[in-house]
Structures are given as C-alpha cells and as structure tokens.
MARPAVEX-993827 format. One record per residue (C-alpha): x, y, z; residue in three letters. Coordinates in steps of 0.25 Angstrom, whole numbers, padded with zeros to 4 digits, always signed. Example, Ala and Ser with C-alpha at 12.3 -4.5 7.8 and 13.67 -1.06 7.14 Angstrom:
+0049-0018+0031Ala;+0055-0004+0029Ser;
# end
This chain:
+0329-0047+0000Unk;+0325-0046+0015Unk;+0334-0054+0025Unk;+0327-0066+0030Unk;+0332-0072+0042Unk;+0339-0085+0044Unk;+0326-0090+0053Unk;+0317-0087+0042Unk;+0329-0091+0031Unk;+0330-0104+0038Unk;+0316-0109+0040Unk;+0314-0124+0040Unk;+0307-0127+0027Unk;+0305-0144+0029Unk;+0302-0150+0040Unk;+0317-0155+0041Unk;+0320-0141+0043Unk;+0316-0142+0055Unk;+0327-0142+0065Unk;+0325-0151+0079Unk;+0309-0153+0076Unk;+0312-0166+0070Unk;+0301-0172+0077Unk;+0291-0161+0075Unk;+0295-0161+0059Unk;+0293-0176+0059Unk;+0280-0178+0064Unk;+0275-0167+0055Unk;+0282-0175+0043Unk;+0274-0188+0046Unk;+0261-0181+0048Unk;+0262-0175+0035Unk;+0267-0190+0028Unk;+0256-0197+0036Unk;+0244-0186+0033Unk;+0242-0183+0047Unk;+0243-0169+0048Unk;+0237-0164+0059Unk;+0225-0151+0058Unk;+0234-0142+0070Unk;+0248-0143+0075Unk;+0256-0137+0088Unk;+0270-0133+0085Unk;+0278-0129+0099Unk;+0291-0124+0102Unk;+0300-0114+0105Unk;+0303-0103+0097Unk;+0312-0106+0083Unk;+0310-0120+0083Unk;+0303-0123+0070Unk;+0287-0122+0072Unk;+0284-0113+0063Unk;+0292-0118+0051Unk;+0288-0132+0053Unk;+0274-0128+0054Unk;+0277-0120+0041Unk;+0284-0133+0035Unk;+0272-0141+0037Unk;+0263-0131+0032Unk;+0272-0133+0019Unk;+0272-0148+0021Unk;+0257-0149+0022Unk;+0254-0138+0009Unk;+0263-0141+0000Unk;+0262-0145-0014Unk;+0269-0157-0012Unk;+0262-0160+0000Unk;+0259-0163+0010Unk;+0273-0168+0013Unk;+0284-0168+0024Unk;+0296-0162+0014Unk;+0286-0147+0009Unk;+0293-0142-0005Unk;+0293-0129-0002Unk;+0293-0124-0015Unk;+0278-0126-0018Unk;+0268-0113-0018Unk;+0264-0117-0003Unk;+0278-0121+0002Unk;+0281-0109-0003Unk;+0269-0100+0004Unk;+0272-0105+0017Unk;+0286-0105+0016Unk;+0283-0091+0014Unk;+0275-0089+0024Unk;+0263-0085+0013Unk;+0255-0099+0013Unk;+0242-0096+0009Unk;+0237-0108+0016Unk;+0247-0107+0029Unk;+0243-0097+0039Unk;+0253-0093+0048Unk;+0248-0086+0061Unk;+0254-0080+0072Unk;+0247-0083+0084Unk;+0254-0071+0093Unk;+0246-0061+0082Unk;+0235-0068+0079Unk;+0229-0072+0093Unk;+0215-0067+0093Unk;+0202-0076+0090Unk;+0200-0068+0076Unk;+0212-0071+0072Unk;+0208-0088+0074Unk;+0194-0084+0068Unk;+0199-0080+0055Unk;+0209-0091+0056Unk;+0196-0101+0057Unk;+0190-0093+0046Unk;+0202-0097+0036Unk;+0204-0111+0040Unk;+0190-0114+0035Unk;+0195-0112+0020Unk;+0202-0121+0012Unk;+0217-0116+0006Unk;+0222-0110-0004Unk;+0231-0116-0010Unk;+0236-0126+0001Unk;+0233-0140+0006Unk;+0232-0136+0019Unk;+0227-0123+0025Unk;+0238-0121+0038Unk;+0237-0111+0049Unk;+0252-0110+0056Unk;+0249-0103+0069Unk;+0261-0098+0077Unk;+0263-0095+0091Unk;+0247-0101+0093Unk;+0249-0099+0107Unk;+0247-0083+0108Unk;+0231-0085+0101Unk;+0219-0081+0112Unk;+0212-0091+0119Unk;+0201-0087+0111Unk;+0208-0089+0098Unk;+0212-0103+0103Unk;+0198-0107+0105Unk;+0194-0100+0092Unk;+0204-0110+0086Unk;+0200-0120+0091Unk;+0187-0125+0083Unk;+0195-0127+0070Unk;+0208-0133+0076Unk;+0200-0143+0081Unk;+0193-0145+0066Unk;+0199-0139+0056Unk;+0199-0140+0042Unk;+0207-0150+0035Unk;+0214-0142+0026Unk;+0219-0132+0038Unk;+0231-0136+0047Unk;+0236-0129+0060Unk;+0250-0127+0065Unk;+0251-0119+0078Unk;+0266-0116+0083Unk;+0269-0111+0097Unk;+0279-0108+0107Unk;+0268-0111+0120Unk;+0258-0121+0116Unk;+0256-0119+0132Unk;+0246-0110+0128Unk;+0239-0114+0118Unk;+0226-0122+0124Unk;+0226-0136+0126Unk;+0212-0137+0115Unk;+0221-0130+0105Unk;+0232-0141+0109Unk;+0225-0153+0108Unk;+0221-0149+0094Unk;+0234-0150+0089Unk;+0247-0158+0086Unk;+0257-0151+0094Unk;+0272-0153+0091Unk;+0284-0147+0099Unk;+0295-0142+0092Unk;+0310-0143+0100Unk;+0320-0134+0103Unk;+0331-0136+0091Unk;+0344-0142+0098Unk;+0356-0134+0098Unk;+0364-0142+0087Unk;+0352-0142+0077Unk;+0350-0128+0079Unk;+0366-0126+0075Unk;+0365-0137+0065Unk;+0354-0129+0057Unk;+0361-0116+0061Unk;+0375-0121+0055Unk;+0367-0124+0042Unk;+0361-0112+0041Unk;+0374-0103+0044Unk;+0381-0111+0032Unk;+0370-0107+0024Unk;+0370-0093+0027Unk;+0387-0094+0025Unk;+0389-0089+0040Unk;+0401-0095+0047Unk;+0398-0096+0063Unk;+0404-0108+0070Unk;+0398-0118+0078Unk;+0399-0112+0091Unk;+0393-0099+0084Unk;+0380-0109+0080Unk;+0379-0115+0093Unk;+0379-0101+0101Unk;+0369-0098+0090Unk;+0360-0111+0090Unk;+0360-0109+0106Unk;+0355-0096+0105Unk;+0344-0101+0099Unk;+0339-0108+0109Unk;+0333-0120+0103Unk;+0326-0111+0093Unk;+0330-0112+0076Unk;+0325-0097+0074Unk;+0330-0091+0086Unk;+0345-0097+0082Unk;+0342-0093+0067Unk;+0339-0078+0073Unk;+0353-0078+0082Unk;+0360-0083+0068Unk;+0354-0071+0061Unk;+0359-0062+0072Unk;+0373-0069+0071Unk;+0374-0067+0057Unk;+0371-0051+0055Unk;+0380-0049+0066Unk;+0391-0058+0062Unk;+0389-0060+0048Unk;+0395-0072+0039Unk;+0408-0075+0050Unk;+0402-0079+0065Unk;+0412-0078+0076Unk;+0409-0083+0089Unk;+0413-0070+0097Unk;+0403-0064+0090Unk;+0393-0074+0091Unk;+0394-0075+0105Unk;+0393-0059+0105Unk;+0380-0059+0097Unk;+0374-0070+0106Unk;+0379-0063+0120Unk;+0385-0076+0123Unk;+0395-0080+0133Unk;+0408-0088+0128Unk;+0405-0102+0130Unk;+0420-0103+0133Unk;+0417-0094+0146Unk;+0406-0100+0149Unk;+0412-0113+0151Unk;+0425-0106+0160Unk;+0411-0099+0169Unk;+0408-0114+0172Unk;+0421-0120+0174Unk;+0426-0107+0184Unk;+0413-0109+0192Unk;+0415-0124+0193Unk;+0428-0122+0197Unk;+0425-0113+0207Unk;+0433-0103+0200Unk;+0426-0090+0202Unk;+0438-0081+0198Unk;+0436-0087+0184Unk;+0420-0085+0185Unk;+0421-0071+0188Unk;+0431-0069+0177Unk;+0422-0075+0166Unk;+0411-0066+0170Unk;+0421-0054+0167Unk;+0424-0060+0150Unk;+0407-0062+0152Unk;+0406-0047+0157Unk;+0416-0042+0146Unk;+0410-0048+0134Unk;+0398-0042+0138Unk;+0391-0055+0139Unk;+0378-0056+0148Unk;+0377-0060+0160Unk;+0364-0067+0160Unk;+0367-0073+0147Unk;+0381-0079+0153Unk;+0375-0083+0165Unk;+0363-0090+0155Unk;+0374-0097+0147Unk;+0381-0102+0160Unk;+0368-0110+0164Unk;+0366-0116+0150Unk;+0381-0121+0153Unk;+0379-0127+0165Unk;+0366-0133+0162Unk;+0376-0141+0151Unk;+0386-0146+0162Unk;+0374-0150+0170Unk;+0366-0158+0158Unk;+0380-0164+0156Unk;+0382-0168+0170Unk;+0371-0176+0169Unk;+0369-0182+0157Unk;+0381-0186+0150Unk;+0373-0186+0136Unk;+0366-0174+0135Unk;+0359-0175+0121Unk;+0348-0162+0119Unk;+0349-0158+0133Unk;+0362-0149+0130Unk;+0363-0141+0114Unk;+0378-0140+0114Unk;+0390-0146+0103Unk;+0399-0156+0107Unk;+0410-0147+0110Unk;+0401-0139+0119Unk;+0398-0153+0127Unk;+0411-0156+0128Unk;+0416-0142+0135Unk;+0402-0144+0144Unk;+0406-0158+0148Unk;+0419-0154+0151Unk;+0415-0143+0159Unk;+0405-0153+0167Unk;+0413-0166+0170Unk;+0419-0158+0183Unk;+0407-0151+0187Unk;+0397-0154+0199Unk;+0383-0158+0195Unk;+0378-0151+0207Unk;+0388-0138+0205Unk;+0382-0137+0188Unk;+0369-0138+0195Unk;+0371-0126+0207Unk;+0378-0119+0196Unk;+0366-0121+0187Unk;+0356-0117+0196Unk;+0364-0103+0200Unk;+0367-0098+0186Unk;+0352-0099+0182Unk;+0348-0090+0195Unk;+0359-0082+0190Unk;+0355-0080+0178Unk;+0342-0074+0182Unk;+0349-0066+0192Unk;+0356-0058+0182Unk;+0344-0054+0174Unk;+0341-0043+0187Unk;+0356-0042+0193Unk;+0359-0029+0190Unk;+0375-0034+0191Unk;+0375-0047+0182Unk;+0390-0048+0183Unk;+0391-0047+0198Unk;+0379-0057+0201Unk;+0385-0068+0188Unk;+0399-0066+0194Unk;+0394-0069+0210Unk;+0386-0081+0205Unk;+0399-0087+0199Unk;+0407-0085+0210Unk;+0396-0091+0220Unk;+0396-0103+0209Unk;+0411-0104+0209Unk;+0413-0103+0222Unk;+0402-0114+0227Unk;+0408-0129+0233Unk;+0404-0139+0224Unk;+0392-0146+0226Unk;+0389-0160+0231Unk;+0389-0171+0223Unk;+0374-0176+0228Unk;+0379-0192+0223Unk;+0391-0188+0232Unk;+0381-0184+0243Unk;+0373-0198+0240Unk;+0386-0208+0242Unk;+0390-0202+0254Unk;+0378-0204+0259Unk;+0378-0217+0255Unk;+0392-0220+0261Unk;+0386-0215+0274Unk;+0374-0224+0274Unk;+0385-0236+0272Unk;+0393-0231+0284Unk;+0382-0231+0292Unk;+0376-0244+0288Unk;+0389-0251+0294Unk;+0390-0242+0306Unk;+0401-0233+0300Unk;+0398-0221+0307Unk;+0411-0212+0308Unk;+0410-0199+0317Unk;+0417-0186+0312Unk;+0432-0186+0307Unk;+0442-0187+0322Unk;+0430-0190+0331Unk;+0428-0202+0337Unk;+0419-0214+0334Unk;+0404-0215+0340Unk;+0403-0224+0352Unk;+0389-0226+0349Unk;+0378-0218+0341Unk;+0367-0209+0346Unk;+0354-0208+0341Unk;+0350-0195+0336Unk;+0340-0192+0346Unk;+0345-0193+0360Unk;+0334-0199+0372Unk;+0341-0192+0383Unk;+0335-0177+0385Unk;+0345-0166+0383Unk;+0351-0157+0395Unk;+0344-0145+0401Unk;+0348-0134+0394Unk;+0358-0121+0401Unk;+0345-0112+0398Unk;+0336-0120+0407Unk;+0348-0120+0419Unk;+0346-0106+0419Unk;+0330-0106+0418Unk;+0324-0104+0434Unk;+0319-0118+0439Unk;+0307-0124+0436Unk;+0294-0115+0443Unk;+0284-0123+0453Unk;+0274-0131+0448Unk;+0261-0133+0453Unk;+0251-0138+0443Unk;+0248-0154+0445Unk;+0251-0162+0431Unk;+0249-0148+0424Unk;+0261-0141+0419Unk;+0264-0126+0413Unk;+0267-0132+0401Unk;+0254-0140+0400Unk;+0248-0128+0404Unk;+0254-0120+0390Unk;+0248-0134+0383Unk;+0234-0132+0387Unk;+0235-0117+0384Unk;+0238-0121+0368Unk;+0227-0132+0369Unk;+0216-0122+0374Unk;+0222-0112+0360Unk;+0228-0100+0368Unk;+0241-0099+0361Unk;+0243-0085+0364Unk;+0243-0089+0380Unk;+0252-0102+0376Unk;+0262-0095+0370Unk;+0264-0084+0380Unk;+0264-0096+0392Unk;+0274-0105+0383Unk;+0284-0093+0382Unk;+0281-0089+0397Unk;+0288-0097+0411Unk;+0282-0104+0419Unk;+0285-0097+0435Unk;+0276-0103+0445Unk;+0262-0114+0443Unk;+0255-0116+0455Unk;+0243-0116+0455Unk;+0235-0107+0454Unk;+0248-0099+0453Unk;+0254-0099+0439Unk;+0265-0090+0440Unk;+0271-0087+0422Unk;+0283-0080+0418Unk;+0280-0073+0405Unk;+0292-0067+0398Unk;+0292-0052+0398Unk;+0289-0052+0382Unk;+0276-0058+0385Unk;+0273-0052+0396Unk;+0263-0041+0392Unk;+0254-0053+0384Unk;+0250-0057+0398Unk;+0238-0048+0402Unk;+0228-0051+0411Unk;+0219-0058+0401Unk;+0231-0067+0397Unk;+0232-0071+0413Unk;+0218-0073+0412Unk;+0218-0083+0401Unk;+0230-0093+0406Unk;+0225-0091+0420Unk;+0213-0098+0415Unk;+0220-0108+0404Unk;+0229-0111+0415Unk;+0218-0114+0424Unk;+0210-0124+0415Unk;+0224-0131+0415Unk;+0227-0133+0429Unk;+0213-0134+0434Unk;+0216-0124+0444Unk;+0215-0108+0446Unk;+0228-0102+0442Unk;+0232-0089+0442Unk;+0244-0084+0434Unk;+0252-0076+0437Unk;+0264-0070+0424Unk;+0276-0064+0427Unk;+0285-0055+0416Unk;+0299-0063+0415Unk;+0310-0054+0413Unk;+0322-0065+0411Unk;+0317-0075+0405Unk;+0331-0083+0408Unk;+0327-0085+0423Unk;+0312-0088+0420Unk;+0309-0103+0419Unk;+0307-0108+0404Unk;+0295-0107+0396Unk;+0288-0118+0389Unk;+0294-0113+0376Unk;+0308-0110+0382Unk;+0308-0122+0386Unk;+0304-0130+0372Unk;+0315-0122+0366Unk;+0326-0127+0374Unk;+0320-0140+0372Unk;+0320-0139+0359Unk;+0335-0133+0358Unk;+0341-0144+0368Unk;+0335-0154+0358Unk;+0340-0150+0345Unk;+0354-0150+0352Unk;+0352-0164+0356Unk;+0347-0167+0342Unk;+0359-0161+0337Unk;+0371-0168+0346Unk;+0364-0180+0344Unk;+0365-0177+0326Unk;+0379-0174+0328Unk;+0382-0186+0336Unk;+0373-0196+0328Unk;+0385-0204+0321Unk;+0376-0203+0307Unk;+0375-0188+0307Unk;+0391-0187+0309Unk;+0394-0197+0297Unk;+0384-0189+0289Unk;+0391-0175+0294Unk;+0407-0181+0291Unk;+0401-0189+0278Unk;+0395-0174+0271Unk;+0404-0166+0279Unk;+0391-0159+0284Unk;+0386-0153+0297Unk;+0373-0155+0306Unk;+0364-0140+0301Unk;+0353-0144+0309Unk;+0345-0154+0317Unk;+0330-0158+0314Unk;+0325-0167+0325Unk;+0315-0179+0320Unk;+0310-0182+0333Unk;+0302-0171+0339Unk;+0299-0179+0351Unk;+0313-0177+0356Unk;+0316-0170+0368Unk;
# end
C-alpha cells in the first residue's frame, strides 16, 4: 500500500476538526440547523488553513444520508465518494487548470441536470481567482440564478482578484491563520498517534515553521520524521529546519544591548560554524525583537505574540532593562539588514559590521524623559528661574532676541575705497538697478548688481565691472543701459565701464553689499540666541548646542 502523507492522513473529516476556524465552522453549522444554506460561498485565506476540507465537509454535510446535518456520518455512499474525492455529484475544479470560458460553458451545461444520486449537485472551485475575465463573466448568468439543487463553494488565496459582481453574489467567509499553540496542540496529537517522540520545543520549532499554515506544518512533520524517524532530537531538528539556537539568539540580544560587541562577534563565529544562514539568523533576530518590542508595550500580549510560557518568560526577562527607543533602532536596522544580505557577496562581514554598529550606539532618549524636562523648564521659567550656564554669572537683565541697534561696520568695508560722487537728484545707483528689474532686463541687472558703482554725474556715469564680466559689455550692452539709465534720470547719460582688476580696492556692489549685510545679521541673530537667558536654560537643561540660526523676522537689519 502507497504511503499517504500526514496532510492527506490527517484531513479534518467534521466540522470540529477544523483547527482555529471556529467561527467559520459555526456559521456554516447554523445555516445547515436553520435551512439557510446559501446558493455560492467565498472561502479566503492563506494557504493550509482549512478551506478546502471545510468546503468538502459541507459538501458531506449538505449530501448526506443523514442529512442535511451539522455532524455528516461519513460512512454513507456519498460521505464516502467525497471523502474519496470521487463524488458523483461533487465537482472539484481547479481554477489554475481550468481557466478558459469553455471550461465555464461546459460547467453551465451540467449544472442544468439534476444529480445523480445526491441531494445537492455541488461544484467546489479552488483557487477561482486564476479563471479569465471572460470565464468570470460567462459565470456569471447562473451564479446569480441557479438551480436549486446546485451549490457553489469557491476558495481562494486573492479574492482581490475576483471581480466585484462575482463577490456580491456570494457569502464570503475568511478563514484565520491557525495560532501557534493550536497548531502544536493538534501536532502533539497527531505525533502520539503516529508513536514519534519529539518534544515540546521540537513541536514549537515545527508549528512555527508552518507559519500559520496546518498543511505546511503537516509537510515539515513529514520531513522531520523520514529524516529522524520514531526518536526526534532537537539538534537535529534545528539541523533539518536550518534554525538558529534560541539559546544564542537570546545571547545576540543581550550582547548588543549590553553594548558588548566582542560577545556579538563571537556569536556570529558558533553561527558561521554550524553552517547556519546568515539571512535566516538575521530573519530570526527580527521576529525576537519584535517580541521585546510587543512586550514593552503591552503587558498582556494575547494573539499578538505565538510563544509558550517559558519562552514569554525568557522574552520578558530579556526586555525589562531594555529601551523602547533602542528595541525599536534595533528593529528598524536588522530588517534593512536582512535585505542587505540577500546581494552582499560577504554576508558575515556586513552581519558582523551591523552588530558592532548596534553595539557600539549611546542609548537612545527616553522621549517621556525629553517631555518632563521640558516641562521642568517651562515651570522654571514661569517663576523667573532662569539660571546661566554652570560658573557663569547671573544675567543683570534679559535681551530680547532681536537687537534695535544696527550692527558695526564690518573690517571688509574699512578696506573698501570710499564712497564715489554722486550727482543724480533723489535717484540713486541702486534705484537705478531697481528700475532696470521693473523694465524685465535681468541679464543687464544682474551684471550692474554684481559691478561697482565709480563715478555718477550726469551725464557721466562712470561702472566698475569685474574683470569676469567684462567681455559681456559690448557696445550693444552700453547701448542699452545708456538708454535705461536715461529713462531713469531724465537726463542724457553717457556710460562709461571700466575692467576691475582687484575687486578689494573697488567700492562694493550692490550684491557685495547685501552679503555682508546679511552675514553681519546672522551674527547679531546669533549673539543675541546665545545670550537670550531661555535658549541658555534650554542648552544647560538638554546639554545641547545652538546648530544653526533661522531668523523669524526678515525685516531686521
């Protein structure tokens, strides 16, 4: 006789088989009691969780000679078929093989007969998802009126997929990832059965595996088994699986939040020399961390964490000491990691530099620390308690931030040649560069910002232009400010440029000019920061130091 595997083996056969869909198995239990079983029905979920053996169970629930009734007997010639998988009457069809519009066409064709031998004609469609658009639509006339002796069941990884007039059309119900101690619950039963001996950390390793998924654990079982036979050690389980020791899981923790990066490096070589994976170390360190951080923040973690008691109680233990900002820092960086060492072509090295980095970090800042400080220093100030830095005397009096009296000419201006004669009425060089932007020239505004202003009188109008520029100023260019600058003044002017060699001795362009005005005012904004009795409480308070000034006042000169 063929081997059949434990998947197949251990099948749920009732509807309190069913392992974590209580709710799914419930409702489908009182639609049966109360005669309101619906024409089509929507089972979604991940893989391995139960949707086609409970859409096989209510299959038997709905045909059997007993029936209709929640508890099927199983030993009945339709039980039996479908059990089978040889129901007359029960068509499972794989939607990923089956996903052309003929295939729907012959479907409609049979759904017009009446069964065989069964109450109900039942057509059990997996993965639905993968049929065409054109099969959906084909579909679509008889799901909306079907007979009444032919039920639908579609099951599906993606309902995303299916269309929304296919959706609205049937009762959908969403089958749950199966919790990590139900999953070992039902694995411990069924290793006692089979007379293997694994312990319970061997079924935890092996229900996590699984990943929420009955079948998928089942598989891993089956795996564990012919490779282990009867007697399971843990060594080798962890072998098989190419899992890391928990035991040196928990040490990699500890070590980076005890800034102890010798120990870190050292737990990467036992890694490296049981040939463990890097990625796969690196993927385990996350789901730890994410424990520490769940228990950090809720006391009671209920479904959010699949761990035994004993394993909460290292976990806890581990986290009591430990940061909430740090678990998160460290969170954040082992998930980057762990994508990094898919395409590092030396995993160890980038894992063992990443530890260290970890390791090495200050601890972060508790931000509800941050907030009473902050709170202590808006009480200090409310009472007038505004102590300077640590040795320096109290403040006579204090300083606004922004100081009226305009700030000392600058040593670059002392060395700038004094001011040339003016000769222009009310009208300045500057308002001349002014009316230049208004009249949209800002080729010629630009080079007359940047250039000196050597003699203006009229209708002299002697410029400095710096020898960079220079060779822009053609007779054309003349030409035009000559005339801009005669609109201007109301009077002839002839202009006259001259190439500036050293642009020290030359008086200062309109933009020099700005510049400096703008640098003497960001140091005057800056003395005046430093001075201002609440920035120095804020800097002895948070230990800090003034990075940079932002001025909310633009009108300050």
């Amino acid at each position: 006789m063929s081997y059949l595997v434990l998947a197949r083996k251990w099948r749920p056969q009732l509807f309190d088989d069913l392992i974590g869909q209580e709710h799914v198995s419930q409702t489908l239990k009182n639609a049966i009691t109360a005669d309101r079983v619906h024409h089509a029905r929507l089972f979604t979920g991940a893989r391995g969780v139960g949707k086609t053996s409970a859409a096989r169970i209510f299959a038997k629930a709905l045909n059997c000679q007993e029936g209709p009734t929640t508890e099927p007997c199983g030993v009945c010639p339709s039980c039996v078929e479908i059990t089978a998988s040889q129901g007359i009457d029960v068509f499972e069809i794989d939607g990923a093989s089956n996903t052309g519009v003929d295939d729907i066409r012959e479907l409609r064709e049979n759904v017009r007969y009446l069964p065989a031998n069964s109450r109900y004609k039942i057509f059990i469609i997996d993965e639905v998802h993968m049929l065409s658009i054109n099969a959906f639509n084909a579909l679509l006339k008889t799901l909306e009126e079907p007979p009444e002796h032919v039920k639908f069941i579609f099951a599906t990884t993606e309902p995303h997929k299916i269309p929304a007039t296919i959706l609205s059309r049937c009762q959908r119900f969403d089958f749950r990832k199966i919790a990590l101690g139900q999953l070992e619950d039902r694995l411990k039963f069924i290793v006692d059965q089979e007379g293997v001996q694994i312990s319970a950390v061997g079924l935890s390793m092996i229900a996590r595996s699984g990943g929420g998924s009955m079948r998928d654990a089942l598989s891993t079982l089956d795996q564990v088994i012919a490779f282990c036979g009867e007697q399971v050690a843990d060594e080798d389980l962890q072998s098989l699986l190419g899992l890391v020791s928990r035991r040196i899981l928990l040490d990699s923790i500890e070590a980076i939040l005890e800034r102890d990066a010798r120990q870190a490096l050292a737990l990467v070589q036992k890694v490296d020399e049981h040939g463990h994976s890097f990625r796969q170390f690196c993927r385990q360190l996350v789901e730890l961390v994410r424990a520490l951080v769940v228990l950090k923040v809720a006391d009671q973690p209920g479904e959010l964490l699949d761990y035994s008691e004993n394993e909460l109680r290292d976990l806890r233990t581990l986290a009591a000491p430990a940061n909430l900002e740090d678990l998160q820092r460290l969170l954040s960086t082992l998930i980057r990691t762990e994508a990094d060492l898919a395409v590092s072509s030396y995993p160890r090295l980038t894992l063992e530099m990443v530890l260290v980095k970890l390791a090495s970090l200050p601890p972060g800042t508790d931000v509800a620390s941050l907030v009473k400080k902050l709170e202590a220093l808006e009480r200090r100030l409310a009472t007038g308690g505004l102590p300077g830095p640590p040795g320096a005397a109290p403040a006579a009096s204090s300083r606004p931030p922004v100081a009226d009296e305009p700030p000392p000419p600058s040593e670059a201006e002392g060395k700038k040649s004094e001011a040339p004669p003016v000769a222009a009425g009310d009208k300045s060089w500057a308002g001349l560069v002014d009316f230049v932007k208004e009249r949209r020239r800002p080729r010629i505004a630009s080079l007359l910002e940047q250039s000196s202003l050597l003699l203006l009188e009229l209708p002299r109008l002697r410029i400095g232009m710096p020898a960079r520029y220079f060779s822009l100023t053609d007779s054309e260019m003349r030409h035009s400010i000559e005339e801009l600058a005669a609109e201007y003044y109301s009077a002839a002017v002839r202009v006259e440029v001259e190439k500036v060699k050293d642009e020290a001795k030359a008086p200062p362009s309109l933009h020099q000019t700005k510049a400096q005005e703008e640098t003497d005012r960001q140091k005057k904004l800056k003395q005046n920061a430093e001075e201002h009795p609440m920035v120095r409480s804020a800097l002895e308070i948070f230990g800090g130091k003034i990075e940079e000034i932002r001025p909310i006042d633009k009108g300050f000169v």
